[in-house]
TORTORZA-465010 format. One record per residue: x, y, z negated of N, C-alpha, C in turn. Coordinates in pm, whole numbers, padded with zeros to 5 digits, always signed. Layout:
! residues N
XYZXYZXYZ...
This chain:
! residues 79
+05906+05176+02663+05864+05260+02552+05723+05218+02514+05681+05187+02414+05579+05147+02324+05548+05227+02268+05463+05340+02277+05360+05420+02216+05242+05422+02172+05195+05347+02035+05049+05379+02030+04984+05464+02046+04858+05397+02133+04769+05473+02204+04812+05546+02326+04931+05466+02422+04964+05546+02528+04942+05376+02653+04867+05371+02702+04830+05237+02746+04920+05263+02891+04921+05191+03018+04994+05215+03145+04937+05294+03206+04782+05299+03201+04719+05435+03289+04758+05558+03249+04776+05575+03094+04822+05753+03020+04959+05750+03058+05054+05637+03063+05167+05649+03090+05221+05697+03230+05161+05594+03320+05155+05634+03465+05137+05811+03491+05010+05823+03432+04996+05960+03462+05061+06070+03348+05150+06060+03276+05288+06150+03223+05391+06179+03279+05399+06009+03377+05569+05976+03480+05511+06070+03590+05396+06074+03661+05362+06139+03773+05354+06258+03749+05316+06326+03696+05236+06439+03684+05352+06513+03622+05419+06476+03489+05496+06562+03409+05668+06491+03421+05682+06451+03530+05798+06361+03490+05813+06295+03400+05770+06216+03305+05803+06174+03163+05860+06045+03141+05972+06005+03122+06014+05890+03116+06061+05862+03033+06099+05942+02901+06196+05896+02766+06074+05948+02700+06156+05853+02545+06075+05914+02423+06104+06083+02403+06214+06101+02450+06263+06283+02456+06204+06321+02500+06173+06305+02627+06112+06380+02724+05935+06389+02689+05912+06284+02625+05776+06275+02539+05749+06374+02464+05862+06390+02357+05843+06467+02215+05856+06611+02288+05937+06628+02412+05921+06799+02421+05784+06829+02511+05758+06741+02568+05617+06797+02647+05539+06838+02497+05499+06723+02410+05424+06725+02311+05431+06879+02218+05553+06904+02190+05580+06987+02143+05564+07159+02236+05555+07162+02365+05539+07250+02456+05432+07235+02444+05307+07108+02439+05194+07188+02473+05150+07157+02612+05242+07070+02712+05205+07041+02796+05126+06950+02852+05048+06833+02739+05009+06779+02793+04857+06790+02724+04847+06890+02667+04728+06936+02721+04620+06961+02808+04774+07006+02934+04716+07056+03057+04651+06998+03145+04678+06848+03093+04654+06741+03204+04495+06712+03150+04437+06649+03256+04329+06587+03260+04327+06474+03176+04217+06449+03057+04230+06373+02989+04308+06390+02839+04387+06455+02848+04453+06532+02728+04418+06642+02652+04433+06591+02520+04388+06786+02483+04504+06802+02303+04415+06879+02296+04504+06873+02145+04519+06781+02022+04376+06686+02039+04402+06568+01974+04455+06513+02015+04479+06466+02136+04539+06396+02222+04694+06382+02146+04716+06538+02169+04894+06586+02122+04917+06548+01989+04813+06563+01885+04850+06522+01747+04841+06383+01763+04750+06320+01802+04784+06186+01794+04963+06104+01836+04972+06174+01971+05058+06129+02034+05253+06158+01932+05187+06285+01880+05315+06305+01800+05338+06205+01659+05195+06172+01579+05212+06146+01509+05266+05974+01516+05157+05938+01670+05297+05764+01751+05443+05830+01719+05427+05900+01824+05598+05939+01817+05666+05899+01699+05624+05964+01597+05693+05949+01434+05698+05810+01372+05554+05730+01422+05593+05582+01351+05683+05537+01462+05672+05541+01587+05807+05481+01650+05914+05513+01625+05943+05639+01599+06092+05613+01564+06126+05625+01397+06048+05570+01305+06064+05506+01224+06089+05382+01181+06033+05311+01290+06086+05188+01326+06137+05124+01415+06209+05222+01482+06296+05196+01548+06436+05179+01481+06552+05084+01476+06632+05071+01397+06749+05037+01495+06892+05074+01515+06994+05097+01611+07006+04945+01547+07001+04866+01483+07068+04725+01472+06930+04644+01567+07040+04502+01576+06978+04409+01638+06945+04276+01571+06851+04268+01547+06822+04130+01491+06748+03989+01582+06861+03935+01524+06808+03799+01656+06680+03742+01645+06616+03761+01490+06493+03672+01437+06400+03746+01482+06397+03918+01520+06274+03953+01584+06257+03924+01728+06394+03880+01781+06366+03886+01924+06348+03752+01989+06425+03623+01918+06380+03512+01933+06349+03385+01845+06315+03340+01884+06287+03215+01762+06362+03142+01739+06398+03103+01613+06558+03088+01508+06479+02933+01469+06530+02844+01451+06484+02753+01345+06549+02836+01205+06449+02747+01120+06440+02814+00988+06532+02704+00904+06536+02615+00933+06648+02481+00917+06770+02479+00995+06923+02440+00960+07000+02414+01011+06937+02225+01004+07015+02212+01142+06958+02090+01198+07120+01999+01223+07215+02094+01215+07351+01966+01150+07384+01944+01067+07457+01785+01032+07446+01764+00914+07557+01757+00842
C-alpha cells in the first residue's frame, strides 16, 4: 500500500499499535478518529491521510496494464 505521506516508520507504527494493514482498515481508523490517539498523529495528520486515501483510490484502476508495469518496446522488432 502506497500512501502519500505514510513513509515505513508511520506505517510500522499503524500495523503495531492499531493493527492496520489494508487500505480499509486505514479509511476506518481515519474515519474513527483513531489515529489521533497515537503519538505523532493528530487531526492534520487525519485530514491529510484521508485526503491520500482519496487520490489513491482514484487511481487505482481494477485493469492491468503491461506498459505501467514493464517495459514494452515501442517498435515491433519482426518483420
Amino acid at each position: 500500500m502506497e500512501i502519500r505521506g505514510l513513509g515505513a516508520k508511520k506505517m510500522k507504527k499503524l500495523a503495531d499499535e492499531l493493527e492496520i494493514k489494508t487500505i480499509s482498515d486505514l479509511k476506518d481508523a481515519v474515519s474513527t478518529h483513531r489515529l489521533r490517539r497515537l503519538e505523532g498523529f493528530g487531526e492534520k495528520s487525519e485530514e491529510n491521510i484521508a485526503r491520500a486515501i482519496e487520490n489513491y483510490e482514484k487511481k487505482a484502476t481494477p485493469e492491468f496494464h503491461l506498459e505501467k508495469h514493464f517495459r514494452l518496446p515501442k517498435k515491433s522488432y519482426l518483420p
